[in-house]
C-alpha distance (Angstrom), angle and dihedral (degrees) to the residues before:
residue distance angle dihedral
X1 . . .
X2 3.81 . .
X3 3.57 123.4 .
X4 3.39 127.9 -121.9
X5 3.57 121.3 -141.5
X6 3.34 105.5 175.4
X7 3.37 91.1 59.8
X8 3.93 89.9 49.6
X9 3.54 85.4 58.8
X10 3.54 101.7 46.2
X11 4.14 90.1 49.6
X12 3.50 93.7 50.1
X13 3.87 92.4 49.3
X14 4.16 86.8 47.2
X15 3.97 78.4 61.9
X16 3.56 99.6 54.9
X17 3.48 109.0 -89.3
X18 3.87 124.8 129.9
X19 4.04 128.0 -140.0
X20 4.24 81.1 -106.2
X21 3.43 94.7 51.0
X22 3.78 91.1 51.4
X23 3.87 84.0 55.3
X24 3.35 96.6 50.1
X25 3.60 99.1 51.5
X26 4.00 89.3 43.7
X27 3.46 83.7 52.9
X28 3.79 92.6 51.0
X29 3.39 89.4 59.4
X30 3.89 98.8 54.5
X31 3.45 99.5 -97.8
X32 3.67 123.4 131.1
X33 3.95 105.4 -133.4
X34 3.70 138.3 150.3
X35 3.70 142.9 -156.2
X36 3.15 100.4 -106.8
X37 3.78 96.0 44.3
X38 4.37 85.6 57.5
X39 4.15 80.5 48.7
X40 3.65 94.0 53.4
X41 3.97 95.9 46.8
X42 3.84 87.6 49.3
X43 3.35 88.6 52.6
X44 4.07 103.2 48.8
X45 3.78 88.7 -112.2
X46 3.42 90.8 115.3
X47 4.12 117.9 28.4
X48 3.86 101.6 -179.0
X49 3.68 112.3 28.3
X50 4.29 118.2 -170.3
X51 4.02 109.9 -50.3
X52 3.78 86.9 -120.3
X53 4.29 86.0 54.2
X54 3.99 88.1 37.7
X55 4.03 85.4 54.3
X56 3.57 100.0 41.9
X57 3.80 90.6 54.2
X58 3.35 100.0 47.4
X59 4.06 92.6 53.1
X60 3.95 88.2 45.8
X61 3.54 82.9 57.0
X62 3.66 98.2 47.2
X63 3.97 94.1 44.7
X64 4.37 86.9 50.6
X65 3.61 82.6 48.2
X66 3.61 98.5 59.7
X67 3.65 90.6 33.9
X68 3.80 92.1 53.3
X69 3.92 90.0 51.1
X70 3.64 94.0 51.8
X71 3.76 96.0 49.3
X72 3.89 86.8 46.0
X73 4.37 91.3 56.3
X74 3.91 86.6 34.3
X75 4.55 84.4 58.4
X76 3.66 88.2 47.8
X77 3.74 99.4 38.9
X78 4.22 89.5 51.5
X79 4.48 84.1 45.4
X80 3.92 94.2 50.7
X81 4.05 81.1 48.6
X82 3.51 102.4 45.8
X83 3.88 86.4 42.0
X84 4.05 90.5 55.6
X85 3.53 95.0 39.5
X86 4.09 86.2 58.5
X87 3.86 99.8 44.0
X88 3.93 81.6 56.1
């Protein structure tokens, strides 16, 4: 199965991240990247960026994943609260 970055990409923008932030947290990593490299995977130009970049992505993904799953159950955990707390 072949992955597809631009979708990464697109998904982890969706969440709130910008093409800079992607950078930045590449960067973080230790992997040289760009702005315009993240623009050209979004946009198909490139298909298969660096393993390193490939690797990077796909664990920023996972990590906004998780993240995105907790904040979903911590919005319904704070709803089934706030609707206790008003049949009380």
């Amino acid at each position: 199965m072949k992955t597809d970055f631009s979708k990464i990409i697109i998904t982890l923008m969706r969440r709130g991240f910008t093409e800079q932030d992607l950078v930045d947290a590449v960067n973080a990593f230790g992997v040289d990247c760009s702005q315009p490299t993240i623009n050209r995977i979004k946009n198909g130009l490139i298909r298969t960026p660096s393993y390193d970049l490939g690797v990077c992505l796909v664990r920023l993904y996972e990590q906004s994943r998780q993240a995105y799953i907790d904040s979903i159950r911590r919005d319904r955990f704070v709803t089934t609260q706030a609707k206790r707390q008003r049949r009380s």
